[in-house]
N, CA, C and O atoms as a GROMACS GRO file, in nm:
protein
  424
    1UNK      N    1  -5.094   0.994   9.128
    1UNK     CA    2  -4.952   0.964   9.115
    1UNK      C    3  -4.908   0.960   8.970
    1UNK      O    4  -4.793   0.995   8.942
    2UNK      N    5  -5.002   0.917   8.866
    2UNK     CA    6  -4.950   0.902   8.699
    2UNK      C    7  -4.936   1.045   8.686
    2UNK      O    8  -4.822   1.088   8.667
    3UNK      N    9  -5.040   1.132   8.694
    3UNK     CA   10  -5.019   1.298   8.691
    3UNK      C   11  -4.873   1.345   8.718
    3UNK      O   12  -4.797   1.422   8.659
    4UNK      N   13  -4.858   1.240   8.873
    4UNK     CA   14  -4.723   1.375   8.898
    4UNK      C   15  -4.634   1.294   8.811
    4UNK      O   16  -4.599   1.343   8.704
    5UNK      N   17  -4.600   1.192   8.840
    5UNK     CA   18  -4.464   1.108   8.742
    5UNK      C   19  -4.473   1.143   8.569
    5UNK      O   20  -4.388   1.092   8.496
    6UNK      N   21  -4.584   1.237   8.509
    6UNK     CA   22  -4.559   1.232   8.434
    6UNK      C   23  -4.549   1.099   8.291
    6UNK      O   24  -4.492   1.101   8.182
    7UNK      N   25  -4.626   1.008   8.355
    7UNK     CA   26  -4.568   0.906   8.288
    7UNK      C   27  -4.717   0.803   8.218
    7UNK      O   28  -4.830   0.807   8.269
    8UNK      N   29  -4.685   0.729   8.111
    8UNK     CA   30  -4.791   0.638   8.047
    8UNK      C   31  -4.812   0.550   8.114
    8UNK      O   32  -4.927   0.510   8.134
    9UNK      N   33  -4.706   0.496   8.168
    9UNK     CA   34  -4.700   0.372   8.284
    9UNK      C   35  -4.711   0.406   8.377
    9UNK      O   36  -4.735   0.526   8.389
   10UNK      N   37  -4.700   0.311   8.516
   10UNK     CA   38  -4.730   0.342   8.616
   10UNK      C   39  -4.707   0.180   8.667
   10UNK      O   40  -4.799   0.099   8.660
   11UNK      N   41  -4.577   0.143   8.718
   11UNK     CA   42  -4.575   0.043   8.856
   11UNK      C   43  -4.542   0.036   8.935
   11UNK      O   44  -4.429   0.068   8.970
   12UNK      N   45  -4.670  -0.033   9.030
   12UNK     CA   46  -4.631   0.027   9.162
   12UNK      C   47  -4.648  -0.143   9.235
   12UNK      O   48  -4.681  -0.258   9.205
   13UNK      N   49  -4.602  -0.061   9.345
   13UNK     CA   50  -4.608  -0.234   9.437
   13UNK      C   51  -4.691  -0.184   9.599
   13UNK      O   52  -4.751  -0.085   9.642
   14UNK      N   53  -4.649  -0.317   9.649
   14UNK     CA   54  -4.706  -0.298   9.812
   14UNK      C   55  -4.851  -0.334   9.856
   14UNK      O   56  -4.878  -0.363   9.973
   15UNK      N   57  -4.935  -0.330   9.761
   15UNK     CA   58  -5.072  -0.299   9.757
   15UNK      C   59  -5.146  -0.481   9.780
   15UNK      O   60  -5.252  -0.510   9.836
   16UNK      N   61  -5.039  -0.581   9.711
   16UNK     CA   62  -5.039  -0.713   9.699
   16UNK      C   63  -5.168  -0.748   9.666
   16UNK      O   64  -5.252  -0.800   9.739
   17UNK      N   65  -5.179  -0.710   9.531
   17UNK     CA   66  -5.361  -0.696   9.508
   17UNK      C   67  -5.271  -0.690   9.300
   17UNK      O   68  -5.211  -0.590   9.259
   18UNK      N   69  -5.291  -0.815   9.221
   18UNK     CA   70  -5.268  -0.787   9.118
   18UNK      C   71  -5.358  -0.718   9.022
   18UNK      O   72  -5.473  -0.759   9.007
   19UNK      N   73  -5.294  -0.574   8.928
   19UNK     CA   74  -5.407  -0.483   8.851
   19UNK      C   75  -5.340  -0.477   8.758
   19UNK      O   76  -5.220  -0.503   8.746
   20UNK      N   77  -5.434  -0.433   8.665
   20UNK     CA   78  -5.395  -0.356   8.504
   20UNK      C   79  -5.522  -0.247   8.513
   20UNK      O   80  -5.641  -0.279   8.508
   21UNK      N   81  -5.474  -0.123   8.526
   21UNK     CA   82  -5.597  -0.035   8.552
   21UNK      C   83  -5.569   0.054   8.431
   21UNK      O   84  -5.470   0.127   8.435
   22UNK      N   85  -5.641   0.053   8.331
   22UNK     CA   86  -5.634   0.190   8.202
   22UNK      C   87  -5.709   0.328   8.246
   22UNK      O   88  -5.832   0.341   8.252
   23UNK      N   89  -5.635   0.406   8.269
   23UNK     CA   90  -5.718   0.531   8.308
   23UNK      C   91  -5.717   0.596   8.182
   23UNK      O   92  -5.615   0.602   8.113
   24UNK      N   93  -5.853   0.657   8.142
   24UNK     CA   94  -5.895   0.713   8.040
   24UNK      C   95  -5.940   0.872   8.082
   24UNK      O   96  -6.024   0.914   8.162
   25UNK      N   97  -5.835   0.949   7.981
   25UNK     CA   98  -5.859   1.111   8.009
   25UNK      C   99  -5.859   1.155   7.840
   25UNK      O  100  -5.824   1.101   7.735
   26UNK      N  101  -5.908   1.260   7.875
   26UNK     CA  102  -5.911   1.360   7.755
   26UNK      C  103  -5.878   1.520   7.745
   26UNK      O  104  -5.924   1.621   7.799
   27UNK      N  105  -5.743   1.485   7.618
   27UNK     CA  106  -5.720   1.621   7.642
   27UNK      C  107  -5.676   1.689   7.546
   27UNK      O  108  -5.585   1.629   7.489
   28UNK      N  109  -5.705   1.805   7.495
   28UNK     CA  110  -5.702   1.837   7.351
   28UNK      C  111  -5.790   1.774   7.273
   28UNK      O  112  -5.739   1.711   7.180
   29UNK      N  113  -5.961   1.772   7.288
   29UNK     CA  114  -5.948   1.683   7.207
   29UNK      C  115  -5.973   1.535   7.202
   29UNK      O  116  -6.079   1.484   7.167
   30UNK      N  117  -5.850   1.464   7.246
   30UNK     CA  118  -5.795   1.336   7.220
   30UNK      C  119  -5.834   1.308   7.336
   30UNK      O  120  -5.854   1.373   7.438
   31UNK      N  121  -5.847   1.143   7.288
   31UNK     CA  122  -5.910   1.037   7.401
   31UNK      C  123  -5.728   1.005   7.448
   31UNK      O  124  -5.658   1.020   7.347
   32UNK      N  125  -5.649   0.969   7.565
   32UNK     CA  126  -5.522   0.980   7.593
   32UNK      C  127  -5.549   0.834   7.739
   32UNK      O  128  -5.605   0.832   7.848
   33UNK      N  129  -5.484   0.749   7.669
   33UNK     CA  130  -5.439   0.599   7.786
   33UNK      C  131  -5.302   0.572   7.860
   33UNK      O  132  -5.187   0.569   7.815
   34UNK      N  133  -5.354   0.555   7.992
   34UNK     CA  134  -5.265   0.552   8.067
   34UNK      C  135  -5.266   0.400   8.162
   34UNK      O  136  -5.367   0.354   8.216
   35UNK      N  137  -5.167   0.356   8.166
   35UNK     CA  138  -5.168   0.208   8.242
   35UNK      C  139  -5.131   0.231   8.397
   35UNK      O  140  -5.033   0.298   8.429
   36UNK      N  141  -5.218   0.169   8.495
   36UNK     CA  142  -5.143   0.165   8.609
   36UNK      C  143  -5.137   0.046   8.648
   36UNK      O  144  -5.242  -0.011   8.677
   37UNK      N  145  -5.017  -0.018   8.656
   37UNK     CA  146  -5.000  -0.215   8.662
   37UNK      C  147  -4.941  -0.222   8.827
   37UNK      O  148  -4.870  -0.137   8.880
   38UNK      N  149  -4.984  -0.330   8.881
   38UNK     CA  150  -4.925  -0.374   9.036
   38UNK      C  151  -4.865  -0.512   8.966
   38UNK      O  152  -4.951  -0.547   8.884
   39UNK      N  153  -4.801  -0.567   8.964
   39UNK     CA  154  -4.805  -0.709   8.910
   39UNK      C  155  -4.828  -0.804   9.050
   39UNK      O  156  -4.830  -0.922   9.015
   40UNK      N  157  -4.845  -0.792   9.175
   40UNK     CA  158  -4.893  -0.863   9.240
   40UNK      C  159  -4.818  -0.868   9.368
   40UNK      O  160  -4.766  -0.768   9.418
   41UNK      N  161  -4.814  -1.000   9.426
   41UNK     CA  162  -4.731  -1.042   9.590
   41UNK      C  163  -4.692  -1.142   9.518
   41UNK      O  164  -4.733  -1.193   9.413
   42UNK      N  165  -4.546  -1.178   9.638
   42UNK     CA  166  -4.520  -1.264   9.638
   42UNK      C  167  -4.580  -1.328   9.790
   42UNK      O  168  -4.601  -1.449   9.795
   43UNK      N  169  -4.600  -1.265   9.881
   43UNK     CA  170  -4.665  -1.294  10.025
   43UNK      C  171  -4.713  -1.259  10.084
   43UNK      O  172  -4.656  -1.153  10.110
   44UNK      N  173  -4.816  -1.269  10.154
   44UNK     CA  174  -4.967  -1.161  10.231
   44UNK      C  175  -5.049  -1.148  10.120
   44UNK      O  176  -5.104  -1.039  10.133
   45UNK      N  177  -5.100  -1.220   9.982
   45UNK     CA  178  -5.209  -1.214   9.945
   45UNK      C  179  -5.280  -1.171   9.955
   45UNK      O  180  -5.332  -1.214  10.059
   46UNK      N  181  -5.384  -1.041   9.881
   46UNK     CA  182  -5.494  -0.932   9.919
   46UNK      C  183  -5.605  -0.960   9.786
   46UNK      O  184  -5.674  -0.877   9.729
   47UNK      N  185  -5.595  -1.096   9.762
   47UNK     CA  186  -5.684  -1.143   9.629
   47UNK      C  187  -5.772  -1.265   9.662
   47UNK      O  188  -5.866  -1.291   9.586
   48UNK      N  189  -5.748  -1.339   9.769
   48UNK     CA  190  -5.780  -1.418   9.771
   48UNK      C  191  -5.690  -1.586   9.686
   48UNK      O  192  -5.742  -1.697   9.670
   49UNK      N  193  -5.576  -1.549   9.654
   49UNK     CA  194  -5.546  -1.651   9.590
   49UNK      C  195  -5.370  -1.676   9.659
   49UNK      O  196  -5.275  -1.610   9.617
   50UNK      N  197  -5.359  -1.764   9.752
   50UNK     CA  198  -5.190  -1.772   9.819
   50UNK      C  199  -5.134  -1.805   9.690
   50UNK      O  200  -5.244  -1.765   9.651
   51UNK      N  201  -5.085  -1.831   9.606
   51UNK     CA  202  -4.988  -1.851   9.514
   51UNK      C  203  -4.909  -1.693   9.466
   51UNK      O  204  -4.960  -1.585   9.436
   52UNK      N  205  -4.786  -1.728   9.476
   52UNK     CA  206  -4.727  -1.582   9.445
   52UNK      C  207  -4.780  -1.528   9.284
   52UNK      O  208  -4.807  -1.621   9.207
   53UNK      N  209  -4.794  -1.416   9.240
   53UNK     CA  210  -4.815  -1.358   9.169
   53UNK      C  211  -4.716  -1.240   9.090
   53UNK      O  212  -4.680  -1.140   9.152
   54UNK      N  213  -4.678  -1.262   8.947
   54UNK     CA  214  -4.556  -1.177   8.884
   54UNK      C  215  -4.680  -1.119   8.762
   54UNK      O  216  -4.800  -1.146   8.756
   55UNK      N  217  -4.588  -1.024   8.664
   55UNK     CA  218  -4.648  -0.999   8.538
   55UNK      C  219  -4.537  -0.941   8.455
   55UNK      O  220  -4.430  -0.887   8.483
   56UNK      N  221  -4.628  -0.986   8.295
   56UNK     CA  222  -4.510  -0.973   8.212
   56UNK      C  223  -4.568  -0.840   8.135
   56UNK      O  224  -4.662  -0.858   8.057
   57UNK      N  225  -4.520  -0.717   8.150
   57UNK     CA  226  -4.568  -0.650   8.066
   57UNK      C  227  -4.491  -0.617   7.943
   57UNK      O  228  -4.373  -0.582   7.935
   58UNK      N  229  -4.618  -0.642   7.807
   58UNK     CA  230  -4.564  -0.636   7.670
   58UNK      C  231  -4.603  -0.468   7.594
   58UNK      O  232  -4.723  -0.439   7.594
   59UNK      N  233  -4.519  -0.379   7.541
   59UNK     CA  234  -4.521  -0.318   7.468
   59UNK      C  235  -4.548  -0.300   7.361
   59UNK      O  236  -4.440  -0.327   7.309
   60UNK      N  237  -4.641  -0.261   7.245
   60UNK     CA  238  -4.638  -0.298   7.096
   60UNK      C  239  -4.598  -0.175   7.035
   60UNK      O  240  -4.668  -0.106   6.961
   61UNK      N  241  -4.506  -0.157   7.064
   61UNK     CA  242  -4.396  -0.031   6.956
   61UNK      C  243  -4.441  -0.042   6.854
   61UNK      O  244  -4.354   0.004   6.780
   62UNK      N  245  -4.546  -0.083   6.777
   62UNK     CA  246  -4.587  -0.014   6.638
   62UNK      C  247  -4.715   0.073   6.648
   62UNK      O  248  -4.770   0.139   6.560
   63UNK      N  249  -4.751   0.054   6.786
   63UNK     CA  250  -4.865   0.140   6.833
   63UNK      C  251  -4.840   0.253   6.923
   63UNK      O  252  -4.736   0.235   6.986
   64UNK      N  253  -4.921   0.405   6.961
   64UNK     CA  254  -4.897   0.450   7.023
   64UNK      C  255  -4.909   0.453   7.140
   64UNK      O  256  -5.020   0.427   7.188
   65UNK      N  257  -4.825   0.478   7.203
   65UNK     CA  258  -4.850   0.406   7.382
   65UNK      C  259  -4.957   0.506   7.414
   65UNK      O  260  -5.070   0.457   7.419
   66UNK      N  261  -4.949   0.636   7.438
   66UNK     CA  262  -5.066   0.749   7.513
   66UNK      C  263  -5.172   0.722   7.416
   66UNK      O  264  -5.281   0.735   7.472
   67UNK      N  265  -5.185   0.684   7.268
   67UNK     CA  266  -5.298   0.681   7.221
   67UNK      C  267  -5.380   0.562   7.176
   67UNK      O  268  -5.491   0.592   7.130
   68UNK      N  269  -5.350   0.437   7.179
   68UNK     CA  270  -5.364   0.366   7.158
   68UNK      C  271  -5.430   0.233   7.261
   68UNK      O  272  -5.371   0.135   7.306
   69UNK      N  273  -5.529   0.262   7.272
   69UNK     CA  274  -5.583   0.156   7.458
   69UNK      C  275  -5.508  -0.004   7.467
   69UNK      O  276  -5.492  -0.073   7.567
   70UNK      N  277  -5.472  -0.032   7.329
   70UNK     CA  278  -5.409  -0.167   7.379
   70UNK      C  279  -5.298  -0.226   7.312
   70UNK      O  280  -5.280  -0.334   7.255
   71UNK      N  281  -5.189  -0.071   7.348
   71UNK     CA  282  -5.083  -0.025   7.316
   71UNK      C  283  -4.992  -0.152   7.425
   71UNK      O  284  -4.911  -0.231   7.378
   72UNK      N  285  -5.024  -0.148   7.557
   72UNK     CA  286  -4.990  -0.242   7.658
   72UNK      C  287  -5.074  -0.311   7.701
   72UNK      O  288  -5.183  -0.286   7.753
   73UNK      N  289  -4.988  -0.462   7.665
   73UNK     CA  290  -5.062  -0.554   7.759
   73UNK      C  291  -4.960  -0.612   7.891
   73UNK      O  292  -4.838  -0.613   7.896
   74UNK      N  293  -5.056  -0.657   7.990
   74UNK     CA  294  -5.011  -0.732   8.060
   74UNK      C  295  -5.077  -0.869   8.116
   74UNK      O  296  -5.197  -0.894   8.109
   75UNK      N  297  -4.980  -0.952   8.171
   75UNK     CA  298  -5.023  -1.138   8.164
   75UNK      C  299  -5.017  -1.157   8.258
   75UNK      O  300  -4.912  -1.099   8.284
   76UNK      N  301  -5.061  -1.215   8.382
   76UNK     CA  302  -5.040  -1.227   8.558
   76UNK      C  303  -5.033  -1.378   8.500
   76UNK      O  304  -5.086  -1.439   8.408
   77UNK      N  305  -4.946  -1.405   8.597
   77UNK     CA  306  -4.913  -1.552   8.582
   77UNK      C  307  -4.908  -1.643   8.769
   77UNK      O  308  -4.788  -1.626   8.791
   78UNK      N  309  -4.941  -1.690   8.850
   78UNK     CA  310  -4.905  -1.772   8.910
   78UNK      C  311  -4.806  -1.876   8.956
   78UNK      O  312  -4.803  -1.970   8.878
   79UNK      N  313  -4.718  -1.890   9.067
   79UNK     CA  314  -4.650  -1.997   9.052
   79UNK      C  315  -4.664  -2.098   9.178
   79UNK      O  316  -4.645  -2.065   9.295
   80UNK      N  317  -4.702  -2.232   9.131
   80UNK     CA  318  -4.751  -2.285   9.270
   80UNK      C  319  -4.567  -2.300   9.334
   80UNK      O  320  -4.461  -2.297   9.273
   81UNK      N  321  -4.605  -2.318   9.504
   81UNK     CA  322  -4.513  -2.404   9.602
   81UNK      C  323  -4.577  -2.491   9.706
   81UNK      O  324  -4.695  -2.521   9.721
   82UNK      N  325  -4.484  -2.520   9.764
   82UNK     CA  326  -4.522  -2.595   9.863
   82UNK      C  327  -4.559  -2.538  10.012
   82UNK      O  328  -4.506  -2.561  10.121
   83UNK      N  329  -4.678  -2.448   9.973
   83UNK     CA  330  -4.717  -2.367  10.104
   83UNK      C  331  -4.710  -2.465  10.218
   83UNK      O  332  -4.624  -2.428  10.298
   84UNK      N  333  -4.762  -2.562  10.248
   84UNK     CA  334  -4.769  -2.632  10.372
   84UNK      C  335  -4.620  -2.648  10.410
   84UNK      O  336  -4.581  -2.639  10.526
   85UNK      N  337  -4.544  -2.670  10.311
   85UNK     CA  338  -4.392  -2.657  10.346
   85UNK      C  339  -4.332  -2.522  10.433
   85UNK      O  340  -4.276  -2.515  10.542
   86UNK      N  341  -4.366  -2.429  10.343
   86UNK     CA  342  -4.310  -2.299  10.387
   86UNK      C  343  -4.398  -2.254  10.503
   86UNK      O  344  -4.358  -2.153  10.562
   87UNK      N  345  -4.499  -2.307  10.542
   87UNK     CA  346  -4.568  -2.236  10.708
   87UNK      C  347  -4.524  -2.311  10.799
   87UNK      O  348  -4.523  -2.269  10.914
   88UNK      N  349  -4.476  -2.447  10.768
   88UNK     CA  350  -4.437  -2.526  10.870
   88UNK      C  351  -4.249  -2.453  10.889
   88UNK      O  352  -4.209  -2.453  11.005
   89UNK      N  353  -4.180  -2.414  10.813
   89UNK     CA  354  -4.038  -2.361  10.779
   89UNK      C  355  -4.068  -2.241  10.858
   89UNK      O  356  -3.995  -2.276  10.951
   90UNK      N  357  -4.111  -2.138  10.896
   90UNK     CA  358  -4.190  -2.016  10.957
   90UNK      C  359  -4.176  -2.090  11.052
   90UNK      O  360  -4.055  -2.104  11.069
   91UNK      N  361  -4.254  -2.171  11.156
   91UNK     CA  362  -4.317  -2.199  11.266
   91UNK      C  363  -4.141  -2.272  11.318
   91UNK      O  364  -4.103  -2.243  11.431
   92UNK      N  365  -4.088  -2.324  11.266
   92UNK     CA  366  -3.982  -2.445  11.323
   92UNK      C  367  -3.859  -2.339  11.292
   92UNK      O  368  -3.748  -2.390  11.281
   93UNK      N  369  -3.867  -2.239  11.282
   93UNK     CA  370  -3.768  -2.130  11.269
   93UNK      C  371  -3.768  -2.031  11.358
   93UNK      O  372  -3.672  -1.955  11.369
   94UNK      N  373  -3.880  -2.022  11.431
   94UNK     CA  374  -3.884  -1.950  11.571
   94UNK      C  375  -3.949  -1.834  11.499
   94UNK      O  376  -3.951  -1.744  11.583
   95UNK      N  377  -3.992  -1.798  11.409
   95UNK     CA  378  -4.084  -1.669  11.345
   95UNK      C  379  -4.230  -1.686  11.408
   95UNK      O  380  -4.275  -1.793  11.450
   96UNK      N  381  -4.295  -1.562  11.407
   96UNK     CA  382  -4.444  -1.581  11.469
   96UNK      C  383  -4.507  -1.641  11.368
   96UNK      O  384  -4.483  -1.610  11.251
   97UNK      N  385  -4.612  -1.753  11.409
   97UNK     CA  386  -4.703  -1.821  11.341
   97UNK      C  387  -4.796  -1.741  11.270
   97UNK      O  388  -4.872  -1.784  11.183
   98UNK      N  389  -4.785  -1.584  11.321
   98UNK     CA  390  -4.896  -1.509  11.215
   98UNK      C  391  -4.819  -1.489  11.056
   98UNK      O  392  -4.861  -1.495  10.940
   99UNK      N  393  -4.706  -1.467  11.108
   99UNK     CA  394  -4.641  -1.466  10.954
   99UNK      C  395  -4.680  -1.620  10.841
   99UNK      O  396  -4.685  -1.610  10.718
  100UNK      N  397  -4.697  -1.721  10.899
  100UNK     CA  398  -4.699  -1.780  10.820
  100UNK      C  399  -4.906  -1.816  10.784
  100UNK      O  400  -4.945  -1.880  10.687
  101UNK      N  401  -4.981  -1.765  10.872
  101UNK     CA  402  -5.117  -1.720  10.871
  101UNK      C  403  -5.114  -1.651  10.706
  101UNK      O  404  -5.179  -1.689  10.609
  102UNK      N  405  -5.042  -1.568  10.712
  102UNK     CA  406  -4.998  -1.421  10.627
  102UNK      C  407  -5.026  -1.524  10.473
  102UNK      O  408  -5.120  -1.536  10.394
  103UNK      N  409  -4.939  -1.563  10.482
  103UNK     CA  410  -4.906  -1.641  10.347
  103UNK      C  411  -5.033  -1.731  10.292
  103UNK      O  412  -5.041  -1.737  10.169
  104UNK      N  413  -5.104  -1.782  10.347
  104UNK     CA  414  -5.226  -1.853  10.327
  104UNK      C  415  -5.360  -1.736  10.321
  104UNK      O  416  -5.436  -1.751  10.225
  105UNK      N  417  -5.395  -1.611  10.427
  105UNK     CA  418  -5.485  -1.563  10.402
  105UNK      C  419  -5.457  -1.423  10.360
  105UNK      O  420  -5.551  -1.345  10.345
  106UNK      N  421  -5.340  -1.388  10.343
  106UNK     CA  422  -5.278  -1.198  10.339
  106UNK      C  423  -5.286  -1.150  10.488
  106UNK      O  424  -5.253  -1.034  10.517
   0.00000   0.00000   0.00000
């Protein structure tokens, strides 16, 4: 998918599995970095960890993004709630109890 988009970056979602993946190619030559970032779920967890998951990705514009391996960073951060709250809110709302399964195991 970075191939076809053409692109240094790469975010994607759905996968609910948080990454920072550097794919390393060479061409001309040159060693050439490419980021592919998920920043995470907010629900159905595929990590093992129920707390929703965001990311902040930082740029360092004095470096080169395609050439430079740590041209981008990125920070996964966590935010707790009150899961026992929100599965019991699921269940007393008439939603299927697997949805709120979801949220505790993905």
């Amino acid at each position: 998918m970075i191939d076809m988009a053409e692109t240094d970056i790469l975010l994607t979602g759905n996968t609910h599995t948080p990454l920072h993946k550097i794919i390393i190619k060479e061409e001309n030559g040159k060693t050439i970095y490419r980021h592919c970032i998920n920043p995470g779920s907010v629900g159905k967890p595929k990590d093992g960890d129920w707390r929703p998951c965001y990311a902040i990705v930082t740029i360092d514009t004095t470096k080169k993004l395609h050439t430079d391996e740590d041209a981008v960073k990125v920070d996964f951060y966590r935010v707790k709630y009150d899961l026992e709250k929100a599965v019991k809110a699921i269940k007393n709302n008439g939603l299927p109890v697997y949805y709120g399964g979801c949220l505790i195991t993905g």
